[in-house]
N, C-alpha and C positions, 0 to 999 in steps of 0.2 A: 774352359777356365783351367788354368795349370794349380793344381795341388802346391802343398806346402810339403817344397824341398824338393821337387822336381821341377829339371831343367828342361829344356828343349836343343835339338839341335840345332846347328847356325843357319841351316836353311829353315827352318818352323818358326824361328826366332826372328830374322829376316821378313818373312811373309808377312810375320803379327805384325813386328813394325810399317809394315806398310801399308799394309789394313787399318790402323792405326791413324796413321798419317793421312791417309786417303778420308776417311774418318771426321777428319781435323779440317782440312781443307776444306770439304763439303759443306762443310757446319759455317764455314766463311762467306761461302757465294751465296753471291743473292738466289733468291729459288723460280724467279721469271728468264735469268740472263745469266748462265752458264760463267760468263767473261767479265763478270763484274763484281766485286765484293762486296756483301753486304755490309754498310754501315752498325747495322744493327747485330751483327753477330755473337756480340756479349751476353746476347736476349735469344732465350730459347728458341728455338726453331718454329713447337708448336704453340709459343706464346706470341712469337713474332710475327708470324702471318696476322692474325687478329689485329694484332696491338701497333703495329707497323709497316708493314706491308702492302696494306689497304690504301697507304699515302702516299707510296713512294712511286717517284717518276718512271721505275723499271715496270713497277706493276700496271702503272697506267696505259704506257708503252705496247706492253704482252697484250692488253686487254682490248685495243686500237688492233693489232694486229691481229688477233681472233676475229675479231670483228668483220675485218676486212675479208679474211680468210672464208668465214662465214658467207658474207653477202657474193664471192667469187662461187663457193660451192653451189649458191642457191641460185646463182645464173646459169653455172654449167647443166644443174638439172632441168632450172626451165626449158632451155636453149632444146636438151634432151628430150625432152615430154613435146617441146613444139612441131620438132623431126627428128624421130627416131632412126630414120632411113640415111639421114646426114653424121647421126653419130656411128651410125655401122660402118657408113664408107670412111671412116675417119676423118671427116671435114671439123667435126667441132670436137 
């Protein structure tokens, strides 16, 4: 935090602003989809997961996609566990 009546130089000054900004933006995007802006951004971040989030189509989306991610992991270790000798040669 900068004191009262000290300045920073242009480059410290520079940085804050863009920490700042970086900041700003974050607080924008949705928090399932990097590429997408939350509608609800007006609405605190840790009020908004709760309060909105839970509804929204991006979270549904994320949560399809875990999922899926999920049931892909839990074949590759069956697959694993059934021949081990197949995952050493690199086959699976």
């Amino acid at each position: 935090m900068i004191g009262l009546g000290k300045k920073l130089c242009k480059v410290c000054e520079h940085r804050r602003l863009e920490l700042a900004e970086d900041r700003l933006i974050e607080s924008w995007l949705c928090l399932f989809d990097a590429d997408v802006f939350c509608g609800y951004s007006q609405v605190p971040e840790e009020k908004r997961v709760r309060s909105k989030c839970l509804s929204c189509e991006h979270y549904a989306r994320f949560e399809r996609e875990m999922e899926e991610e999920d049931d892909r992991e839990a074949e590759f270790f069956e697959a694993v566990c059934r021949d081990p000798d197949a995952y050493l040669r690199g086959e699976i």
